[in-house]
C-alpha positions in Angstrom: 95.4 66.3 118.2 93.4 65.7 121.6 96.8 65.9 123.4 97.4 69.5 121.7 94.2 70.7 122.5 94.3 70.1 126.3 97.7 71.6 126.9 96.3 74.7 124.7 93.3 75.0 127.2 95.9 74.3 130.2 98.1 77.2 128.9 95.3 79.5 128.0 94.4 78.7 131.7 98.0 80.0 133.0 98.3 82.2 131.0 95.2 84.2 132.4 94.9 88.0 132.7 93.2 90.4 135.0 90.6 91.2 133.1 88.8 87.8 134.8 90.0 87.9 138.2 87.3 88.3 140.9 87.6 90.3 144.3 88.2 87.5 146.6 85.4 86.8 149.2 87.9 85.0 151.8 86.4 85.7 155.5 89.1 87.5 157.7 88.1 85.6 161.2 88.2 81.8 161.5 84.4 79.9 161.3 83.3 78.2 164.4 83.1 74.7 164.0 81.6 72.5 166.9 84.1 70.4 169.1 86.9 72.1 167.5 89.4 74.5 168.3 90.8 77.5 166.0 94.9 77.0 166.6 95.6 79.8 163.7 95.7 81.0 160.2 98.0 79.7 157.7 100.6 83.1 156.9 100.5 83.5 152.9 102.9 85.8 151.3 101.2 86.4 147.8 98.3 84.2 147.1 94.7 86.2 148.1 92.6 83.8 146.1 92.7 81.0 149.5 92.6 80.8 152.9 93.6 78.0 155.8 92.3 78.0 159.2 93.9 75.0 161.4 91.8 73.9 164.4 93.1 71.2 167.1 93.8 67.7 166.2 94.8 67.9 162.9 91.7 69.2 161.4 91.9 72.6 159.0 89.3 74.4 157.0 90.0 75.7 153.4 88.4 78.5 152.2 89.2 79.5 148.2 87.5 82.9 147.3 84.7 81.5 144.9 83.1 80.4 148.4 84.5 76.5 148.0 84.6 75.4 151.7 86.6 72.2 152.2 87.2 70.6 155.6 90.1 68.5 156.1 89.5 65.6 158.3 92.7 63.8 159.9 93.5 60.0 159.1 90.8 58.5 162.0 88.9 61.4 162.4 85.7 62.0 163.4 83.7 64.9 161.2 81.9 67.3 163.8 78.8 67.2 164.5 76.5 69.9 163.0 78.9 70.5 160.3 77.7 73.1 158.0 76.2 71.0 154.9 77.5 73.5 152.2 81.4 72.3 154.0 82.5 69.7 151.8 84.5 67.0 153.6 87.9 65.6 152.7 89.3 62.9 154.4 92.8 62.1 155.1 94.8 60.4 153.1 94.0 61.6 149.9 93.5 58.6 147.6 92.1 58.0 144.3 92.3 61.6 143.0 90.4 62.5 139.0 93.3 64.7 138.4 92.1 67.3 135.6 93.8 70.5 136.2 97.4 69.5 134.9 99.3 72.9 136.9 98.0 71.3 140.3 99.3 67.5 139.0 103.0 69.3 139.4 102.6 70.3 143.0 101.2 66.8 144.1 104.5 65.7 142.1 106.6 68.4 144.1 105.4 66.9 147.0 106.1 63.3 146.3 102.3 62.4 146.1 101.3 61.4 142.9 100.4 57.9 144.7 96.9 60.3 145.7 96.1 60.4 142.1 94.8 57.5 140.3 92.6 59.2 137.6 93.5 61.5 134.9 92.2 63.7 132.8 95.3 63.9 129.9 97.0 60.9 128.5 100.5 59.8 129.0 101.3 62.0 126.0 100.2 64.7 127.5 102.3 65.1 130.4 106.0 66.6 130.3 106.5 66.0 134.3 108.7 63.0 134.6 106.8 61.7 137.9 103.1 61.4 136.9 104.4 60.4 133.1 106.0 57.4 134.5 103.3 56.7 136.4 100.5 56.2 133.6 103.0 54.1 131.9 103.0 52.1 134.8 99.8 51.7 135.2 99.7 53.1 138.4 97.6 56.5 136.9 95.0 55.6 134.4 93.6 57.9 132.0 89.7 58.8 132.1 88.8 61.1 130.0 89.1 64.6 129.5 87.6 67.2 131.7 84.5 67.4 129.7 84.1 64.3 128.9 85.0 61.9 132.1 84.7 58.2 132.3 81.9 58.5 134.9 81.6 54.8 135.2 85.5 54.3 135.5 85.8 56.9 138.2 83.0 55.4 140.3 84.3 52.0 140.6 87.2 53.2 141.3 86.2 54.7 144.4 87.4 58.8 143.3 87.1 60.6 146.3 88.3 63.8 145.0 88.3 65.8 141.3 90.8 68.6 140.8 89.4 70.7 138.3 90.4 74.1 136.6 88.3 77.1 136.4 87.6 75.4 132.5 84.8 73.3 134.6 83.1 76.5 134.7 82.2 75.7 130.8 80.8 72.3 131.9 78.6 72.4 135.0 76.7 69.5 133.7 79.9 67.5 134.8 80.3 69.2 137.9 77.3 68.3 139.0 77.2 64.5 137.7 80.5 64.1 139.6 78.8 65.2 142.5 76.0 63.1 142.0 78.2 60.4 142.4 79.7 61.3 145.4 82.8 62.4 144.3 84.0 66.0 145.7 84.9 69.0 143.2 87.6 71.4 144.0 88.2 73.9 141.6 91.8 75.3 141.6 91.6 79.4 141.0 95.5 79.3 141.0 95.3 81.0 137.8 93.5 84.0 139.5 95.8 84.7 141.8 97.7 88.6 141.3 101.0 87.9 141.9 103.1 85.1 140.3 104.2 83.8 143.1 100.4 83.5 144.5 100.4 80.6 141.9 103.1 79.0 143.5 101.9 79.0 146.7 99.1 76.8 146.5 101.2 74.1 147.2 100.4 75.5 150.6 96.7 74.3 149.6 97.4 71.0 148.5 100.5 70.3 151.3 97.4 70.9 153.6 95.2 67.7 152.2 97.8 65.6 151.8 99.3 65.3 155.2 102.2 67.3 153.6 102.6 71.2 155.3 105.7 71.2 156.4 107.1 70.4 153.0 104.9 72.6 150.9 106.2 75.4 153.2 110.0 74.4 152.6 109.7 74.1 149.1 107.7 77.6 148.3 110.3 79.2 150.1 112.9 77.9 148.1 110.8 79.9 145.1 110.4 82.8 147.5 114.0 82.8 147.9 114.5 83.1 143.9 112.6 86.5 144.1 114.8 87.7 147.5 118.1 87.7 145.7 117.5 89.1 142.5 119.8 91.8 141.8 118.5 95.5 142.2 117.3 96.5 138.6 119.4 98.9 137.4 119.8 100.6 133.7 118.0 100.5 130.7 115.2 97.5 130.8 115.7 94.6 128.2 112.5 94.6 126.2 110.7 91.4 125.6 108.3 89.4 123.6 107.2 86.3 124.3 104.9 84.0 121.4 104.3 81.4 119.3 103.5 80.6 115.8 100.2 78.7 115.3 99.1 76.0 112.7 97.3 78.6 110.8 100.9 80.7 111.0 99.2 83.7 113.3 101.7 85.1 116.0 99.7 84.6 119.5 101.3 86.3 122.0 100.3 87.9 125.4 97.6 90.3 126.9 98.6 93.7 128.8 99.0 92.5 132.9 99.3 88.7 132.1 101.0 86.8 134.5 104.3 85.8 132.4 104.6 89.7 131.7 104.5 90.1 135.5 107.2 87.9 135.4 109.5 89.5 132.9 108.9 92.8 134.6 109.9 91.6 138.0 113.0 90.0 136.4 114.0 93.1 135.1 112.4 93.2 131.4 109.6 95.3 129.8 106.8 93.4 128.3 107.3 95.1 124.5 103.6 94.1 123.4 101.8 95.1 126.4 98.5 96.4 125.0 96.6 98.0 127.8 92.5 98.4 128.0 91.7 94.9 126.4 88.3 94.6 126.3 87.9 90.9 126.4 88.7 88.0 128.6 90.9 85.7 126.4 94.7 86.4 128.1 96.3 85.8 124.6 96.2 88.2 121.1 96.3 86.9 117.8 98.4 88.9 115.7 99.2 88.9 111.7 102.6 88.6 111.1 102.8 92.2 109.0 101.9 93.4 112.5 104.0 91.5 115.0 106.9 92.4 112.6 106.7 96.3 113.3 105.8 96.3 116.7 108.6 93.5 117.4 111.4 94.0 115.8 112.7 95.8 117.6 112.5 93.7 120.8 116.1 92.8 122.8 114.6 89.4 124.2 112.5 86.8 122.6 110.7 84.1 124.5 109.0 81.4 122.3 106.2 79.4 124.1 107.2 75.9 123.6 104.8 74.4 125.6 101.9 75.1 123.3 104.0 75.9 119.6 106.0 72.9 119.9 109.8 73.2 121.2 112.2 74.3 118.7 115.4 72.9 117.8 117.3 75.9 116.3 116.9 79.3 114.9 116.5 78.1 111.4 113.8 75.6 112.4 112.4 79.0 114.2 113.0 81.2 111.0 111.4 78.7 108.7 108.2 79.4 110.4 108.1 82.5 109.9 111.1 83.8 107.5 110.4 87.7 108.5 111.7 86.5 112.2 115.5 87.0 110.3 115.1 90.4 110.2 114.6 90.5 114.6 117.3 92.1 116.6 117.0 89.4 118.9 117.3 86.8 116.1 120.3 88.3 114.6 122.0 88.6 118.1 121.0 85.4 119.5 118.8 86.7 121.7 116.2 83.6 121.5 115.1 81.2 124.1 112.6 79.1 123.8 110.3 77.7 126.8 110.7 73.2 127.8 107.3 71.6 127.2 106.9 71.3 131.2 107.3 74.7 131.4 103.2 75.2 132.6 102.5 72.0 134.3 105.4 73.2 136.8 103.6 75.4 138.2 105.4 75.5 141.5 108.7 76.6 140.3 107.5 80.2 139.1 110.8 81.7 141.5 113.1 79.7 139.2 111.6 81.2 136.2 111.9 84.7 137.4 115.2 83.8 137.9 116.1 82.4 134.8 114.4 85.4 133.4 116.9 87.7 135.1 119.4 85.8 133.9 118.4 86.3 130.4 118.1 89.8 130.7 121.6 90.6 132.4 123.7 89.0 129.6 125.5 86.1 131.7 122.8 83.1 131.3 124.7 79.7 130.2 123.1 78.1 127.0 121.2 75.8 129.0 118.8 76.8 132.2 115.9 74.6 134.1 113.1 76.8 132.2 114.5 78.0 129.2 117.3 77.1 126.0 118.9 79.7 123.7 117.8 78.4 119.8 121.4 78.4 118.1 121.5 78.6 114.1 120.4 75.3 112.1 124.2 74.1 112.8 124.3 74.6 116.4 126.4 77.5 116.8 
C-alpha cells in the first residue's frame, strides 16, 4: 500500500497542470562571482523553469526559477571566496545522493549515474526502471524512508551530500529544514512546472551539469528533440483521446484541461476529448462517476489507460471487468486501447518517444507493441 501511494503522489506530480505553474524569476545576465569567469549560458530549447551559467575551470551556477541557487564546484576545486551565502555549494562528484523525486532517479539512470545515489526514498517495489531496481537489490541503493518521513539518522552516517526532492517537499518544510540542519543540501526539482513537454526532458541538462556528465545529457535530449522534428505534418480529422484510470473506489480519474500528457496528445496529432477548461483548483487530475465518463467518452477514437498508477492491464476483458459500461466504447469495440508500462512516469527523459508513440497511435500503423505503450487485446489475446 505504501508502494501505491508514492507512485500516486509521483504521478499526481507529472501529471501537473497550469493552474500551479509560477512565472519564472531566472536572471537574464550571468551573476559575478569572485575569481571566476562567465564562459556562457547553457542554450535550452523548452525548459524556462532553469538556468546554467558556466564560468572557467569547470565551475557553473544553476539557477531554477523558485530562486534555488546551486554552485557547482569541479572535482579539486576551490569554492570562491566571498561566495554569496544564500549559493548552496555542490561539489564534484556527486556521491551519496537521498534520491526522493523518482522522475529525476530516471535521468541519473539515463546517464549511467545511479552510482551518485545511495539513498532512496521508494522501496525496491517501487521502482519500474531496471537500473536503480537492480541496484537496491544489490544493496548498492538502500531505502530510507519516504519523503516525509526520512531516516534522518541513516542519511547522516551515511555522509548524504545532496537530497533530490519534488515540489511535494513543499508539504513538509519541517523536513527541509532538518535535512539542512544536518548539512545535507536540498534541491527541489520544478521539472513538473515546466510549459512544454519537452521542458521536462531537458533537465537532464540540469543534472548532466552536477554529475560531470554535459556532453551526454546534450546527446541524449536531442535524441527526444529529434522525436518531435520528424513527426509528420498533421493533416485531417484529429483522433480524439482519453486517457484514465479506474480507482479502488471504481471512480474514472482522468486529466485536467492544459495538462502536460494532453499537450502531448495534441502535439502528436490527437485532441484531448475531456479537456475541461477554467478548472478552478490545483489538483491536475478529475474524478469522474462512471454515468458521466460514459457520455462524455464514448465517443472517443483513442483510449489511453494510465498503467502506472491503475495497475497495467492484461487484456480488454480484464479492462471491461472494471468497468463493464467500457463495452459499449468505440475505441473498445475497435481495439483502439493502449494501456501505459509501469515506467511510463519515472522515465521522464524519454517524453520525445512518447509523442512519438502517440503519433503512431493516432495514424493507424502502430505495431502491437511500442517502448511506452501496448494495445489491450480481448481476454484471449486476439
Amino acid at each position: 500500500m505504501k508502494n501505491k501511494l508514492i507512485i500516486f503522489l509521483a504521478a499526481l506530480l507529472i501529471f501537473s497542470g497550469c493552474a500551479r505553474r509560477a512565472v519564472p524569476e531566472l536572471p537574464e545576465n550571468a551573476e559575478e562571482i569572485a575569481g571566476l569567469t562567465h564562459l556562457g549560458r547553457v542554450e535550452l530549447s523548452f525548459a524556462d523553469q532553469f538556468a546554467i551559467d558556466r564560468y572557467e575551470g569547470g565551475y557553473s551556477l544553476i539557477h531554477i526559477a523558485d530562486g534555488q541557487r546551486y554552485l557547482s564546484v569541479p572535482e579539486g576545486g576551490v569554492v570562491p571566496e566571498g561566495l554569496d551565502p544564500e549559493i548552496k555549494v555542490l561539489r564534484r562528484p556527486l556521491k551519496n545522493v537521498y534520491m526522493a523525486a523518482t522522475a529525476v532517479m530516471g535521468l541519473f539512470d539515463a546517464l549511467g549515474r545511479n552510482d551518485a545515489v545511495r539513498f532512496s526514498a521508494v522501496d525496491a517495489d517501487g521502482w519500474y526502471i531496471d537500473g536503480p531496481k537492480a541496484a537496491m537489490e544489490r544493496g548498492d541503493i538502500i531505502y530510507a524512508g519516504k519523503y516525509s518521513l526520512p531516516d534522518y539518522e541513516l542519511l547522516a552516517s551515511g555522509g548524504c551530500s545532496l537530497s533530490v526532492q519534488s515540489t511535494m517537499i513543499g508539504h513538509a518544510p519541517e523536513v527541509k529544514e532538518k535535512l539542512e540542519e544536518l548539512g545535507i543540501t536540498v534541491l527541489i526539482d520544478r521539472s513538473s512546472y515546466e510549459s512544454h513537454p519537452l521542458g521536462r526532458s531537458e533537465w537532464i541538462k540540469l543534472y548532466g551539469e552536477l554529475l560531470g556528465e554535459s556532453d551526454l545529457a546534450e546527446s541524449l535530449f536531442d535524441e527526444q528533440a529529434a522525436y518531435l522534428a520528424g513527426l509528420p505534418e498533421a493533416g485531417g480529422e484529429k483522433k480524439t483521446v482519453v486517457c484514465f484510470y479506474i480507482s479502488g473506489s471504481g471512480q474514472i480519474i482522468t486529466r485536467r484541461s492544459g495538462d502536460y500528457v494532453s499537450k502531448m496528445i495534441e502535439l502528436a496529432g490527437g485532441e484531448s476529448i475531456l479537456d475541461e477548461p477554467g478548472a478552478d483548483n490545483a489538483l491536475p487530475t478529475v474524478a469522474m462517476e462512471p454515468e458521466e465518463f460514459y457520455v462524455k467518452a464514448r465517443e472517443a477514437d483513442v483510449i489511453i489507460y494510465n498503467g502506472t498508477v491503475g495497475g497495467e492491464m492484461s487484456s480488454l476483458a480484464e479492462l471491461t471487468d472494471k468497468n463493464p459500461l467500457l463495452a459499449d466504447f468505440r475505441a473498445v469495440q475497435s481495439g483502439n486501447v493502449w494501456c501505459t508500462r509501469k515506467s511510463f512516469f519515472q522515465q521522464s527523459l524519454g517524453l520525445g518517444a512518447v509523442i512519438a508513440d502517440f503519433a503512431a497511435v493516432f495514424s493507424g500503423g502502430a505495431e502491437d507493441e511500442l517502448p511506452c505503450l501496448y494495445r489491450l487485446k480481448g481476454g484471449d489475446g486476439s
